[in-house]
N, C-alpha and C positions, 0 to 999 in steps of 0.2 A: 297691679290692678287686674291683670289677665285672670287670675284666680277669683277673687272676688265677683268678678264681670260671671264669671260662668255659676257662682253659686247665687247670684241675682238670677240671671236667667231662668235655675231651675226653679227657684220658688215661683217667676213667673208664670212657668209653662205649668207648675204644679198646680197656680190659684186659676188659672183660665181652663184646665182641665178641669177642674171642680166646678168651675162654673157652665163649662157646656156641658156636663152632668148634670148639675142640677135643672138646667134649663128642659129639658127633654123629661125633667118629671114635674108635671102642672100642679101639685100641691104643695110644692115649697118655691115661695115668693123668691125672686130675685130681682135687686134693680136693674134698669136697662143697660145692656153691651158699653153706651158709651159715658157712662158711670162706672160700672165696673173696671173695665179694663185702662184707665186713665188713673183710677186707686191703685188698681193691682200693680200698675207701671211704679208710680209715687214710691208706693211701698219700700218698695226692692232697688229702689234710682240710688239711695243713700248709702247702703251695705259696698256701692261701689268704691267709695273714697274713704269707708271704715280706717284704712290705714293712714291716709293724709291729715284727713280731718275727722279725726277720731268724733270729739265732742259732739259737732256740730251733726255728724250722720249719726249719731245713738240719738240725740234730743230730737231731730226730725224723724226719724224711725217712730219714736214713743209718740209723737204729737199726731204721725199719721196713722199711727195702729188704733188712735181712739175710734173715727170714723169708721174704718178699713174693718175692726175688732165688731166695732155694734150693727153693721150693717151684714155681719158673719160669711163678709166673701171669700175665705179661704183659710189658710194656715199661716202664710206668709207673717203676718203682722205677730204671731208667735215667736215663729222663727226669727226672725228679722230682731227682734226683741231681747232673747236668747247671746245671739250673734252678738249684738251691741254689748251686753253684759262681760260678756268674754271679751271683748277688743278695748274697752273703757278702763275693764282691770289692766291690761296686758301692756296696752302703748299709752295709757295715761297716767294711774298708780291707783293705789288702794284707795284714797279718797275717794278719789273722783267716783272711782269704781264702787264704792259702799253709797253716794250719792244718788247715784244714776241707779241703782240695786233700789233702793227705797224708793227714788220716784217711781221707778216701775212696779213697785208692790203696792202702792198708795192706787197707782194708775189704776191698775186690774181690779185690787179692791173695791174701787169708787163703781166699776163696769158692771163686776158680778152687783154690788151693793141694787143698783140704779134697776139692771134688768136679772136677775135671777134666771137662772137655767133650771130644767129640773133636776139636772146634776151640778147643780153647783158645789158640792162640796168635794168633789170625784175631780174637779175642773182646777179648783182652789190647792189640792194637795198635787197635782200632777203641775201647774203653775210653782209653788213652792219648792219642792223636788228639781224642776227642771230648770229653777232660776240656783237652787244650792250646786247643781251638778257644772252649768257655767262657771259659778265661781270657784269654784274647785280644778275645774281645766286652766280659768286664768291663772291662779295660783301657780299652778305647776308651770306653765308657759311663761308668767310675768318670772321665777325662780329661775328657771333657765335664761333665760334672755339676759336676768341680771347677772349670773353667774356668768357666760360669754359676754357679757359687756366687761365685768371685770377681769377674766381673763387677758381680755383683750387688753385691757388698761395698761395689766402689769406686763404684758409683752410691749409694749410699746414702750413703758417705765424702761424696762428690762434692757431693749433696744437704742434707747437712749442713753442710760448709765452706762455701757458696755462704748457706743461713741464716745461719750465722753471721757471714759477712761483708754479708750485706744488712742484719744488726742493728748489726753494728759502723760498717756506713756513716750508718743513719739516726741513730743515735746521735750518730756525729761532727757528720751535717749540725744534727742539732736540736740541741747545743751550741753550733754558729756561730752558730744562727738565735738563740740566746738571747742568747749575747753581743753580735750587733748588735741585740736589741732593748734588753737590759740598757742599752749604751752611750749608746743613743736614748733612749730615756726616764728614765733616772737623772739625767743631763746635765740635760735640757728641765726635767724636773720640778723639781730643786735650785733652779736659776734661777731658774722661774716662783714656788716657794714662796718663795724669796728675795726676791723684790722685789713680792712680794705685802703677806708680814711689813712690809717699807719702806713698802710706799703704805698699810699702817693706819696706819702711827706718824706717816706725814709727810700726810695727808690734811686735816686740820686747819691744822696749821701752814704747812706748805708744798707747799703745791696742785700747784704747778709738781714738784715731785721725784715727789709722788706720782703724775701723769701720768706722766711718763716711764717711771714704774716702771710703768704700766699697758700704755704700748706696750710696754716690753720685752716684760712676759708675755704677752701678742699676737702678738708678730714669733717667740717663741720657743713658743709653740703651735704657731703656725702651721708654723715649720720642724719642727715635731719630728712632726707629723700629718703632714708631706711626704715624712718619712722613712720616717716605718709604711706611707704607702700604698704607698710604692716596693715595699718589704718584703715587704707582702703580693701588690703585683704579683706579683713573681717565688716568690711561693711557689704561687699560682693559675694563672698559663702555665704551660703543657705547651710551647709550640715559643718558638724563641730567635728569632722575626720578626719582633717588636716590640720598638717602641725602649726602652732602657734610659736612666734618667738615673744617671750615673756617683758611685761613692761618694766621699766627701770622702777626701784623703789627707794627705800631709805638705806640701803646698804649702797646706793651707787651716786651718794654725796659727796664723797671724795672724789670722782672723776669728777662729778661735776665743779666743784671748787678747782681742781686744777685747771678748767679750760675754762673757767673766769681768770684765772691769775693770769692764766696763757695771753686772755684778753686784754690784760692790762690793770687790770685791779686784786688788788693783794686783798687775797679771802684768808681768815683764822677761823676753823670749821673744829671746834669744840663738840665731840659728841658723849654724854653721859655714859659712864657704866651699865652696861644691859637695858641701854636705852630702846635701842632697837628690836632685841630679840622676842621674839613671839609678836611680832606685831602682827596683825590681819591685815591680806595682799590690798585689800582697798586704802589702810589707814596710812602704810607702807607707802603708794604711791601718791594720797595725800599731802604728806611730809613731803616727797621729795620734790612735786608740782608747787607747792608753794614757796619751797628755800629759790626752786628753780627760777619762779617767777618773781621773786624776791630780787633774788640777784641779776638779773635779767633787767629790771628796774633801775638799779643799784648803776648797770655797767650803763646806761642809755642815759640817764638822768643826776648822775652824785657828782660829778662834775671832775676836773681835776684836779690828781691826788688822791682821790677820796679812797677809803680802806672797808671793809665789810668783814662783822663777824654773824658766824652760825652759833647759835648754841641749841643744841637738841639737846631735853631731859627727859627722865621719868617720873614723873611725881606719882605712883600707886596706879591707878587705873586711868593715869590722864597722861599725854603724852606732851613737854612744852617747847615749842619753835621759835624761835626768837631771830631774827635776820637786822642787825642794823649798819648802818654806816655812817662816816662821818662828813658826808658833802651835803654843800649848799646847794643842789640842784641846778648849778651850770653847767654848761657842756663842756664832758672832759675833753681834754687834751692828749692827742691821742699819740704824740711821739714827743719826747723828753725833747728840752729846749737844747740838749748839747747836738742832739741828734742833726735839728735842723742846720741849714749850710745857706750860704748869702740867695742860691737859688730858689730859696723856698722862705722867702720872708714874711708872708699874708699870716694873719692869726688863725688860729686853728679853727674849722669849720663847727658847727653845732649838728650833730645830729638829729633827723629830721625824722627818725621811722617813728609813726603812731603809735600811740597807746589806747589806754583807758578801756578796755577788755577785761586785761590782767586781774586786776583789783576785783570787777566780778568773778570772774574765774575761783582767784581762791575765795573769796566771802562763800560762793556755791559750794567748792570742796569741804569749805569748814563745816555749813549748814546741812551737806547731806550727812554727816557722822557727828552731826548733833552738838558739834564744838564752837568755839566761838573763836572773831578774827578784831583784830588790833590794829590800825592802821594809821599811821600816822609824824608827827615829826620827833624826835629824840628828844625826851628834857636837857639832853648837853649838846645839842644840837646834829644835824642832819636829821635821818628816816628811819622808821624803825615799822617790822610787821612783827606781830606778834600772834602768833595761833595754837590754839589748846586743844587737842581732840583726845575725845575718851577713846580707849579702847576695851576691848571689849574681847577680852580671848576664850577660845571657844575652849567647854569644859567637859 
């Protein structure tokens, strides 16, 4: 409004300088000072809130330029007139602004019509001219504004879609990071609890089992604390200039089947002819996160006795995982009945470690490489997963 306030001003001081001009010459009539200078105020009072209230200062502008125009106390009610044209286009739109253009031509019309000047036609063209020259500024001024308004729009667009793909990334990345720690520690911890339960029942009796079962849970700490630190390495580097130890994949099912059997459950790990080879390091560690977490299931839930097979194939460009076994979901029995000795007569404990992760976990793995997952109970009875990922080798 500071801007406006000072272009009111000057039309004021412009119509009162005209007026104490013309006052000082006795043959041109003027109403008296306190008619004038309460018009001249009027005039130029409305150009102040031109921005706020667009409409309402242009139709008071026109309504006061009629008196202000026939009683010829100055410039002001031109100007002022002019002004409105331009601000009507600019902050209201073309409508409004081809409206207010016409009543203001209808207005002056009626003016020149009613009192004729002797240059009314000198008056009429310079009127015309001066109201095209307005719209012609608003034009280029309303284009700009709209071009910065849109501008503005799509940075803000731009600004948004850029959050929300920065939350949809971190999101993505902190689901991997959970299901490689899920897989990591679900796995380790089964095992370690497994053949912990074993070294209570067989410590007495059979010394020698219950060692073994103590290196396990040793060897299998140890790997799984190797894994988290990997883990958290790479979530602590910023630069990729440090070496990386590489993550297990489908070639390292064999190990893993052995330190399930180790655990107590007898795995038959079937893997197809050139099933494996050429596979892509994502699809690789897919397989092996799913047989992992497969079996992992299998040693915590198939109860006792129960047996597990792998079958990995190749079908053409799909890769098929097949994990099942044949227990009823009781809780195994974690040391053979000969084992036990009169000291240890209670039934064997049920394992209590959590689940229900796992299951998302691989559904997630299948779904990001576009494959589909199987989950479920065996038609000859116990569990069975079953997952198909395409692959996809690079050519």
């Amino acid at each position: 409004m500071a801007g406006d306030s000072l272009i009111a001003v000057f039309l004021l001081l412009t119509d009162l300088l005209i007026y104490v001009a013309a006052t000082e010459t006795p043959e041109v009539p003027m109403p008296p000072w306190y008619v004038t200078v309460p018009l001249d105020m009027a005039m130029v009072a409305p150009l102040v809130f031109r921005r706020k209230a667009t409409l309402w200062s242009a139709y008071l502008v026109l309504l006061i330029g009629i008196p202000h125009g026939a009683l010829e106390l100055g410039a002001a009610s031109a100007f002022a007139v002019m002004i409105s044209i331009y601000s009507v286009l600019v902050y209201v739109g073309r409508k409004q602004g081809l409206l207010y253009l016409v009543a203001t031509l209808v207005t002056s019309g009626i003016q020149l019509w009613a009192d004729p000047p002797e240059d009314v036609w000198v008056l009429a063209i310079i009127g015309v001219f001066s109201s095209a020259l307005c719209w012609t500024l608003g034009e280029f001024a309303g284009a700009r504004r709209a071009y910065h308004e849109e501008v503005e729009a799509r940075l803000h667009l731009l600004e948004t879609e850029r959050d929300q793909a920065t939350r949809i990334a971190v999101g993505e990345e902190r689901g991997r990071i959970a299901r490689e720690l899920h897989d990591v520690v679900a796995h380790a911890v089964s095992v370690m609890v497994v053949q912990a339960d074993g070294a209570s029942y067989a410590v007495d009796g059979n010394p020698e089992m219950a060692k073994r079962a103590l290196q396990t849970i040793s060897e299998t700490g140890r790997g799984a604390l190797a894994e988290l630190r990997r883990l958290l390495d790479v979530l602590r580097s910023d630069g990729d200039d440090e070496p990386r130890v590489p993550q297990p994949d489908a070639s390292a099912l064999t190990d893993l089947a052995d330190r399930i059997r180790q655990a107590g459950v007898p795995v038959t790990l079937a893997i197809g002819p050139d099933a494996l080879a050429g596979l892509p390091a994502g699809v690789s560690l897919g397989v092996y996160r799913i047989v992992q977490e497969s079996l992992t299931n299998t040693l915590k839930h198939a109860g006792q006795g129960a047996q597990a097979e792998v079958v990995v194939r190749r079908e053409a460009d799909v890769i098929d995982v097949k994990v099942t076994d044949d227990g009823a979901g009781r809780a195994k029995q974690l040391v053979p009945a000969a084992a036990k000795t009169a000291a240890h007569p209670a039934p064997p404990r049920k394992l209590t470690v959590p689940g229900g992760n796992g299951l998302i976990g691989m559904r997630e793995r299948a779904n990001v490489f576009g494959g589909t997952l199987e989950v479920g109970p065996a038609p000859g009875g116990g569990w069975q997963v079953h997952a198909r990922l395409p692959v996809r080798l690079a050519t």
